[in-house]
C-alpha positions as CSV (number, residue, x, y, z in Angstrom):
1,X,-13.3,-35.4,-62.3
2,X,-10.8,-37.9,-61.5
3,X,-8.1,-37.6,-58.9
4,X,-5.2,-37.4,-61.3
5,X,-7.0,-34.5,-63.2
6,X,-8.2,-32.4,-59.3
7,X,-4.6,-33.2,-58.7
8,X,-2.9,-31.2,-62.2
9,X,-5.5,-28.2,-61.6
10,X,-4.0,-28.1,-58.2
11,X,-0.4,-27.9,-58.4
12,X,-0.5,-25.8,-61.7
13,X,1.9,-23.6,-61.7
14,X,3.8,-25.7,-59.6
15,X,5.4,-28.3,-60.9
16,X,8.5,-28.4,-60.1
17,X,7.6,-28.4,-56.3
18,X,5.7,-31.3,-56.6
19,X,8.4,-33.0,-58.8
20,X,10.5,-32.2,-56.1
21,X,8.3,-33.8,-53.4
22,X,7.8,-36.5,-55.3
23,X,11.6,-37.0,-55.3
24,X,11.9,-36.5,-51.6
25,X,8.8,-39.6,-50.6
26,X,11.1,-41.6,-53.1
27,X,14.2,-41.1,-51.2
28,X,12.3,-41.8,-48.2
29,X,11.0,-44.6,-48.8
30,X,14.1,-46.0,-50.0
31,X,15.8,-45.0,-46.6
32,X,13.0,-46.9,-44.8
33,X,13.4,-49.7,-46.4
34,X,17.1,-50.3,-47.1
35,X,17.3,-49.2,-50.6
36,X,15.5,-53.2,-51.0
37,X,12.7,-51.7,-53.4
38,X,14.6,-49.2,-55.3
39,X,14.0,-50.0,-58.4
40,X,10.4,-49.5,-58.0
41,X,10.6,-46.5,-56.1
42,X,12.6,-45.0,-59.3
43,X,9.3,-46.6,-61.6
44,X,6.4,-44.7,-59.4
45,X,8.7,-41.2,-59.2
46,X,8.9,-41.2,-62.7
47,X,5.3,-42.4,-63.6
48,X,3.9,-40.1,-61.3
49,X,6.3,-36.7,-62.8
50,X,5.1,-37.7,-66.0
51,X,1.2,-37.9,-65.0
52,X,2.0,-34.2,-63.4
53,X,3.8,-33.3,-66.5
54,X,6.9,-32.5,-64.9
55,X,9.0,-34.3,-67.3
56,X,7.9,-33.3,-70.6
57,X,11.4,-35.3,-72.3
58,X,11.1,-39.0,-73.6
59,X,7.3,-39.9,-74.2
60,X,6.2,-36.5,-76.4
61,X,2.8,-36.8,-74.5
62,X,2.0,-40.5,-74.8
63,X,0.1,-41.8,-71.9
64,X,2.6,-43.9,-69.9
65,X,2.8,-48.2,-70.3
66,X,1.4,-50.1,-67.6
């Protein structure tokens, strides 16, 4: 099983507290460094709600681009 899928069986039921962690690493890291990689903070927050299916809006279930 691979860590993406142990993760999803794990925080079932709980999405939206892990969306909102995921939010709150993001806006630490962004403090830490200055707000200087920002823009890819923003990219890995929403790449990783989407692998947690948090955000079930824009991609209607397609796996996301790399």
């Amino acid at each position: 099983m691979a860590m993406m899928d142990k993760l999803k069986s794990m925080l079932k039921g709980h999405e939206g507290q892990a969306g909102r962690g995921v939010d709150k690493a993001g806006d630490m890291v962004d403090r830490r460094t200055r707000g200087k990689y920002s823009r890819h903070v923003d990219t890995a927050q929403e790449r990783l709600k989407d692998q947690l299916g948090r955000r079930r809006g824009g991609h209607g279930g397609e796996p996301p681009r790399h």
